[in-house]
C-alpha positions in Angstrom: 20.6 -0.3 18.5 17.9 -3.2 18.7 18.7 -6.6 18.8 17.8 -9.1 15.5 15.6 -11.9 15.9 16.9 -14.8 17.8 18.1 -17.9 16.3 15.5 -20.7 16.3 15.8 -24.1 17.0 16.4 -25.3 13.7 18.7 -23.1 13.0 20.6 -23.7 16.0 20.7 -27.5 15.1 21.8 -26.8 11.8 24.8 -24.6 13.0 25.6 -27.7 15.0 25.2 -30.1 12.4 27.2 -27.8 9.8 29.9 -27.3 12.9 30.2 -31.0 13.3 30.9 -31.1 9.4 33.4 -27.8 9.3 31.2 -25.7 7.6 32.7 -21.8 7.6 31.1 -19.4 9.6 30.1 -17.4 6.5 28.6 -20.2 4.9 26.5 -20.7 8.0 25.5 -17.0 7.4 24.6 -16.4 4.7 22.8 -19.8 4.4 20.8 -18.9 6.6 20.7 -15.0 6.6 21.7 -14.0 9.4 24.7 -12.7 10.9 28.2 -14.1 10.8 27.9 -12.1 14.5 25.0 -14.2 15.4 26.7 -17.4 14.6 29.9 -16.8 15.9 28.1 -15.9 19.3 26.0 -18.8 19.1 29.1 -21.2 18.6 31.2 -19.6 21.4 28.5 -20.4 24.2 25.4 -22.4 23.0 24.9 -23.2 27.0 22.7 -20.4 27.9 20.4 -21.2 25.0 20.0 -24.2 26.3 19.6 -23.4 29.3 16.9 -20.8 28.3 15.2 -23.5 26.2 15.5 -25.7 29.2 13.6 -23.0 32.1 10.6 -22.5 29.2 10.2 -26.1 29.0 11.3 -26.8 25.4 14.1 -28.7 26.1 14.5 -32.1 28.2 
């Protein structure tokens, strides 16, 4: 099975904002559409997005 599109970096600093604020998982979701999955990854290790972000240069 393929993998989805990848979270974006406004979504990404929405998850954090909405984290930050104690937003549910599934509000995160379906807010915006994606998977609760996607989030929960996302929120367990947002380091090697970063990171990522960081070798491509889109990231101080």
């Amino acid at each position: 099975m393929g993998r989805g599109l990848q979270l974006d970096e406004y979504q990404r600093g929405q998850i954090s904002v909405w984290k930050a604020t104690e937003k549910s998982v599934l509000f995160m979701s379906k807010s915006l559409e994606k998977s609760c999955k996607a989030i929960s990854n996302y929120l367990k290790n947002p380091k090697p997005v970063e990171n990522a972000l960081k070798a491509e240069g889109l990231l101080n």
